[in-house]
N, C-alpha and C positions, 0 to 999 in steps of 0.2 A: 504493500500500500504506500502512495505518496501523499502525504494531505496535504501538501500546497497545491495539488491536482482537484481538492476536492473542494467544491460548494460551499463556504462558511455561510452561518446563520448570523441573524444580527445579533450582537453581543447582549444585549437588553432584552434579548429573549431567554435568556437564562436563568434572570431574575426570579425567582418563588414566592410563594407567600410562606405564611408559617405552616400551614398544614403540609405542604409540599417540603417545606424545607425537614420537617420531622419525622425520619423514615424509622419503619417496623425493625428492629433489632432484630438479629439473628438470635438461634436458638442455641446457646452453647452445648447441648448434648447432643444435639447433631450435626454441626456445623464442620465442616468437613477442614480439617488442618490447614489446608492453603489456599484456600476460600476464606479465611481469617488472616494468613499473613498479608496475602494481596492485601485487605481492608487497613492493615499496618501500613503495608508501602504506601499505597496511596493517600490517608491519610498524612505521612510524612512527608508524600510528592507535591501537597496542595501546602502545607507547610513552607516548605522549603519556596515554593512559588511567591506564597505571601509576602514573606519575608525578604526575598531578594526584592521584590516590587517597593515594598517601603523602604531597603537600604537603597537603593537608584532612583525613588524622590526625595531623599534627603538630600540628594550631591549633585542634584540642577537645577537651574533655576526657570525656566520655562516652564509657566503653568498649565501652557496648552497640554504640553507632554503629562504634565503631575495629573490632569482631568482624565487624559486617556490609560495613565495606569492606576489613578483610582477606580473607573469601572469596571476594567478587569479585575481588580484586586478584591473586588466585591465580588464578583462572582466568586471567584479562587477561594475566597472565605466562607462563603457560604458553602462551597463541594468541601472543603475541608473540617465542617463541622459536620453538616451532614454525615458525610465518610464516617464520622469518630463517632457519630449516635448510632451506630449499627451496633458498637457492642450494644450489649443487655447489662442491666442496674446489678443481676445476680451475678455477675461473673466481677471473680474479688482480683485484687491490684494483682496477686501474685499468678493466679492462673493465668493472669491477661500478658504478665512476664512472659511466659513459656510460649508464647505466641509471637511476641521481639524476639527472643532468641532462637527461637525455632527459623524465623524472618530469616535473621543473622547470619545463622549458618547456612541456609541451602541458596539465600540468594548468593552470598559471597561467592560460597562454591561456582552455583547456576554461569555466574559472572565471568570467574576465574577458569572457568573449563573451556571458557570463547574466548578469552583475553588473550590478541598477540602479540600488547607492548610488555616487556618483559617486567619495566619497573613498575607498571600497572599491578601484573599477574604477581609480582612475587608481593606487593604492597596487601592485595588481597589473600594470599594465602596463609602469609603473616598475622594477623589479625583472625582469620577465622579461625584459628585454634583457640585465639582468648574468647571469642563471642560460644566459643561449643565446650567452654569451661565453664563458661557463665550459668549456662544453660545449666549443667551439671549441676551447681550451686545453690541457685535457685528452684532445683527440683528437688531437692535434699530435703530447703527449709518449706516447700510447699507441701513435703508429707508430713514432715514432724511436724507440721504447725494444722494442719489443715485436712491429712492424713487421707491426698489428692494424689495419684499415680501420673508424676506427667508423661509415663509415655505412653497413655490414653489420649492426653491431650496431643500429643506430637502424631497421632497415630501410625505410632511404632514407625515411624516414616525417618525419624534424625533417633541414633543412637542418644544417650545421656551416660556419660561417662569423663571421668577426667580428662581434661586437653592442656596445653601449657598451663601449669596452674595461676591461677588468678595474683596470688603473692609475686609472681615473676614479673607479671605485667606493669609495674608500676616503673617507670623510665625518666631520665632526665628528659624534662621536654624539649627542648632543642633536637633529641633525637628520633621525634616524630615527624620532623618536616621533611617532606621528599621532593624529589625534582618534579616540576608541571612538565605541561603535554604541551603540544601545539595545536589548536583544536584547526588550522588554518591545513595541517599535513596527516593528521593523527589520521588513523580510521574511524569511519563516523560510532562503530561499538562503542573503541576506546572513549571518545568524549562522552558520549551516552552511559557507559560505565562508571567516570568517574564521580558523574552530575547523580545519578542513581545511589549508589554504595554512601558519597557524603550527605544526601536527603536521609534516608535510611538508617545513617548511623546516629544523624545529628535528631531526627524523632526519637530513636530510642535514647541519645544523653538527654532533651528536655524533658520526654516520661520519667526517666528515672529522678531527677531532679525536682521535678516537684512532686510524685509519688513518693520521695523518703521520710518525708516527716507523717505520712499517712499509713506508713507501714506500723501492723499492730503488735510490734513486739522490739525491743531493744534491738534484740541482733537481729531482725528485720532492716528494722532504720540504719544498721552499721553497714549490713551488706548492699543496700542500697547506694548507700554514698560512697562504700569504696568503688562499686562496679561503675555508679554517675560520671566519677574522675577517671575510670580507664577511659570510659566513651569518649570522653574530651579529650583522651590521646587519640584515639580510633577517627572523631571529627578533626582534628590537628592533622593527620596524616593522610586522609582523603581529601580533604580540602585542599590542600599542597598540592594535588597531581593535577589540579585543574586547570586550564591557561588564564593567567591574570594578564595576560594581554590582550585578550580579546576586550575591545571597547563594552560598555552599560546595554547599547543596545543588542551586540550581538549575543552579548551573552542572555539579554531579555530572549531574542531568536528561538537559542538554544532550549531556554529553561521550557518553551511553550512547546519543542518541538518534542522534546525528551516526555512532556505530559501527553501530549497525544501517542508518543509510543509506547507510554506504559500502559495507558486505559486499551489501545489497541491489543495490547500483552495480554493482558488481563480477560478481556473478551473474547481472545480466540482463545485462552486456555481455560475457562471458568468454567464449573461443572454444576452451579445452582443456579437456575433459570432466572431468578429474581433477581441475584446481584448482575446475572451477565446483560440483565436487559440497564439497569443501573452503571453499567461500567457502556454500556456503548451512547448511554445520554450523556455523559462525561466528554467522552470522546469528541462528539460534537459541540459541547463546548468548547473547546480547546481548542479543535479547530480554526470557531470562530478567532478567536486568541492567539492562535499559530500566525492568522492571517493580517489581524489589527499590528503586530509585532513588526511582519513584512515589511505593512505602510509604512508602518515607524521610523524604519531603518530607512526606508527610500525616502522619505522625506526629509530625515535630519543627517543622515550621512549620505545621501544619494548612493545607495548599494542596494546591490540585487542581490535574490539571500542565497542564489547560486554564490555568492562571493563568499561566504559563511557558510552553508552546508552544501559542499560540494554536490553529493547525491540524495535525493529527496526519500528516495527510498527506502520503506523500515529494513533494519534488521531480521533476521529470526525473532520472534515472538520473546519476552524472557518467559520463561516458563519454571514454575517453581514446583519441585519434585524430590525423590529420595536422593540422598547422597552419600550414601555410608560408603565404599567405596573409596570414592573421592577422597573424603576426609580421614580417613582411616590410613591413607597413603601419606598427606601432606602431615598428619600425624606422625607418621612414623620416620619422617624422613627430616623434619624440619624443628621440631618443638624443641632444640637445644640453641635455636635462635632466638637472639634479641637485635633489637633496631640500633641503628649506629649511624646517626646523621643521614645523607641521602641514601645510606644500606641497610646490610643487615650483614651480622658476626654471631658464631659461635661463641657463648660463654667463655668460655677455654683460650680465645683466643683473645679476649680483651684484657688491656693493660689492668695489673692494682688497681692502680690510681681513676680508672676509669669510669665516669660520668657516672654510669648505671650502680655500679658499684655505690658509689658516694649516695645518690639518691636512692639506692634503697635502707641503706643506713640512715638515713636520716626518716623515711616513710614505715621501714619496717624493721626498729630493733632491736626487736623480739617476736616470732612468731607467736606466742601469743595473744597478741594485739590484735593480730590482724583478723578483720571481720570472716573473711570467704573460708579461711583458714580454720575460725570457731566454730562456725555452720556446721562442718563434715566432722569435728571431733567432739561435738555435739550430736550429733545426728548416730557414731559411732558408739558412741557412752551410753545413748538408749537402747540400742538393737543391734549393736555387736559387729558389724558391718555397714558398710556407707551403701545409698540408695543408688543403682544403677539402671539403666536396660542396655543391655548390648548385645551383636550377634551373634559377639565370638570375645575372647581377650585381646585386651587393649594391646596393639600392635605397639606399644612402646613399654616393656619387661618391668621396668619401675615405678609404671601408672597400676599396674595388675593388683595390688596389694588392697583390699576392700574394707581391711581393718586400722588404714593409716594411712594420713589427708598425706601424700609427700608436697615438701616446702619447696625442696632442693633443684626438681627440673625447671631448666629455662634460667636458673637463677643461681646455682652453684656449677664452675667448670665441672666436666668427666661426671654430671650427674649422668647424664644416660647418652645415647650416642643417636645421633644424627649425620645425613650425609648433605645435602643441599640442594635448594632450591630448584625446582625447571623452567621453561620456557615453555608453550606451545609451538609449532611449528607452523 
């Protein structure tokens, strides 16, 4: 599909009232696993839309311009509240976790299985071991507190089992920033990817940040706000790969074309007749918005959007599906890495003196303290073994141990062994 090929509608016909705007929630007991993340992405996708629309009226001064991205931006807010009232009142902050992380993990995967720029693909492979740790964590505290099976909720579709542990993830920030893309040479995935993965990440850091003081138990609240602060390394580093030099507008281009190819996603993979008729009114919207974006550009920079997306045509569908596999590899092959300025290094091989080092000394010194750390030896101290589902044993020998949160991987040299990162071809 091309939608700059396609018919836009007048943007004012988007507008709802309130009964329109207030849609029938879905049913959490049967609500089919990725029929819920989608509702995350997209949600985060109208987000992230918002938000770039009020940071690019803040930084011009032509109010003709500020008029025409405040009516989009009213629609944008409105699909993006809508989106977020699909959850149901019964489904509690923590269940609704394991549906972010479940997100987390298969879209990273979905992502990094297409991805052919390498510092794209390894920046995602990286990172999906700590979002399928999280997952882990948060499924521990959702049965001892709530005594909730999440891999009912996940249906059995993402393993829950240790990944780089959460203690490891904590980094000097400086070594979250990665080199950007050129979105003017890049492939049009790559740019679509990287606008995608920092939507996504940056929904799940704002959920978790203002769900932490809502959480109903101490170490609830604790593990909240330590996993809030990975997310801001996770947003820190995806945000980085994007091109900061494409001018306000193109990147307006971008944002509207990236939304119309996720509802397009969304609509050719959607398996509940009700959300997929909801994901293709969307669609049309955006359109409209694709197109208003066009004007934009040709009127104030005089460019045609061929000069900004080379080809109009979508990608593959992103399609969000099982990934054990996938993840069970980059598992086993990568989890003794941490980020090292525009890289990544092996534990083992970074200096004493080195950054990571220092800042975890300073975040964590004592494990102890550490919240994701007290969850599993908590969870342990009840029922004698930590909560899992998996298909098989953890393909990395020192995660296997069910009776012992380990600290050490990802975060002590020669804790366990790793080979390195790949490429796609």
């Amino acid at each position: 599909m091309n939608p700059f090929e396609e018919k836009p509608q007048p943007i004012e016909k988007a507008l709802q009232n309130w009964k329109e705007l207030y849609p029938k929630p879905y049913d959490k007991r049967d609500i089919d696993p990725y029929t819920k993340t989608r509702i995350i992405l997209m949600n985060g996708t109208e987000f992230e839309a918002n938000w770039f629309s009020h940071q690019f009226a803040r930084h011009i001064t032509d109010n003709d311009l500020k008029r025409d991205l405040a009516l989009t931006r009213e629609v944008e807010k409105q699909q993006q509240l809508k989106i977020s009232l699909l959850k149901p009142q019964d489904e509690s902050i923590l269940e609704h976790t394991i549906g972010y992380e479940q997100l987390a993990v298969d879209l990273t995967a979905e992502l990094a299985k297409r991805e052919l720029d390498c510092n794209v693909k390894n920046a995602l492979d990286f990172a999906l071991l700590e979002d399928f740790d999280h997952l882990y964590r948060y499924a521990d505290l959702l049965e001892m507190q709530q005594g909730i099976y999440a891999e009912w909720l996940v249906g059995r579709y993402t393993e829950i089992m240790p990944g780089r542990p959460t203690i490891s993830h904590h980094r000097f920030p400086k070594d979250n920033v990665k080199k950007g893309i050129d979105s003017k040479t890049a492939d049009v995935q790559t740019v679509l990817s990287s606008m995608i993965i920092t939507a996504a990440e940056q929904q799940t850091m704002n959920y978790y940040m203002n769900v932490t003081n809502f959480a109903c138990s101490d170490m609830g609240r604790r593990l909240y706000q330590e996993i809030a602060l990975v997310e801001e390394e996770h947003v820190t580093q995806y945000e980085s790969l994007m091109d900061a030099n494409a001018t306000w507008l193109e990147m307006l281009l971008w944002h509207e074309y990236c939304e119309c190819y996720l509802y397009w996603s969304c609509y050719k993979t959607e398996t509940d007749a009700r959300i997929k008729k909801f994901w293709e009114q969307n669609l049309a919207f955006e359109i409209a918005h694709l197109h208003k974006a066009v004007e934009l550009l040709k009127k104030y920079e005089h460019k045609d959007w061929q000069e900004v997306i080379r080809c109009g045509e979508f990608p593959e569908p992103i399609s969000l599906h099982e990934n054990i596999d996938y993840v069970r590899k980059i598992l086993g092959e990568t989890v003794q890495y941490t980020s090292v300025r525009e890289g990544y290094k092996k534990v083992k091989d970074l200096p004493q003196d080195a950054d990571f080092f220092r800042f975890q000394s300073i975040t964590n010194p004592t494990v102890q303290i550490v919240p994701s750390h007290c969850v599993i030896e908590n969870y342990i101290a009840r029922h004698g073994a930590d909560y899992r589902y998996q298909v098989s044993p953890s393909p990395v020998p020192e995660l296997r141990d069910r009776r012992k949160d380990n600290t050490a991987v990802g975060r002590k040299p020669d804790a366990a062994d790793s080979t390195n990162f790949f490429c796609n071809d």
